[in-house]
C-alpha positions, 0 to 999 in steps of 0.5 A: 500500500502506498502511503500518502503524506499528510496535510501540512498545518495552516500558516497564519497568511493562510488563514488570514486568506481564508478568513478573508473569502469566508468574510466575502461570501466564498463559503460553504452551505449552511454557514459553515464558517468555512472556505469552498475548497472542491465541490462535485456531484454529491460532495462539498470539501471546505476549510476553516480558517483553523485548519480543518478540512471538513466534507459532507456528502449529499446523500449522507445523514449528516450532508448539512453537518459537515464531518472532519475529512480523514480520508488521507486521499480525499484530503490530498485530493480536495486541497490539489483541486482547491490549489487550482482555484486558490493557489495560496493554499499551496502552502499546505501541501506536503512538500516532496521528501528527497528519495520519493519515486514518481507515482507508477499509476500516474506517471508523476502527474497526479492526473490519469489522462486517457484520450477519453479523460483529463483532469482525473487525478490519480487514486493512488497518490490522491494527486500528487504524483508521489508518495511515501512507500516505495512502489513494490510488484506485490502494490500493483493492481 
């Protein structure tokens, strides 16, 4: 299994950013209090000016209470896709450790492109186009 790093903490410009959009209405449903990171079909990731990333799934019972996003994957995911749209929040990816190997499964762009598709970012590093563990024939799909 491949690890992936996790989420660096929130600076002080950052948050004084996101508490900056929030102020102007860039935020989430439901007054959450928080930053639009990333939303799709049936799902919305925001950050507060804390540093918690929260999720909610529209068919989930809990969709107008947002939850902790933990998912180690999805938290790469969203931010990558928020750093698209806000590239401040840059400074809370993880920063790529000498000895990492590019991801086998993306090529080392964080993106799956077909002919079909582009855009897609990869399962296996959330998007980085990195990860921690070393890729091992036993990984392989």
């Amino acid at each position: 299994m491949k690890t992936i790093p996790a989420l660096r903490p929130i600076t002080p410009a950052v948050a004084e950013e996101v508490r900056r959009l929030i102020a102007v209405k860039i935020r989430a449903p439901q007054d959450w209090d928080a930053l639009i990171i990333y939303e799709s079909i049936g799902m919305v990731f925001a950050l507060t000016a804390d540093g918690i990333l929260l999720e909610s799934m529209e068919d989930s019972p809990s969709a107008e209470v947002p939850m902790e996003a933990v998912d180690p994957r999805l938290r790469i995911g969203a931010m990558i896709v928020g750093v698209r749209r806000f590239p401040f929040l840059r400074a809370m990816l993880p920063e790529r450790q000498a000895g990492t190997k590019d991801c086998a499964e993306c090529h080392g762009t964080g993106d799956l492109n077909t002919e079909q598709l582009s855009g897609i970012l990869c399962i296996t590093c959330g998007g980085l186009g990195w990860h921690l563990e070393d890729e091992s024939p036993h990984d392989a799909p």
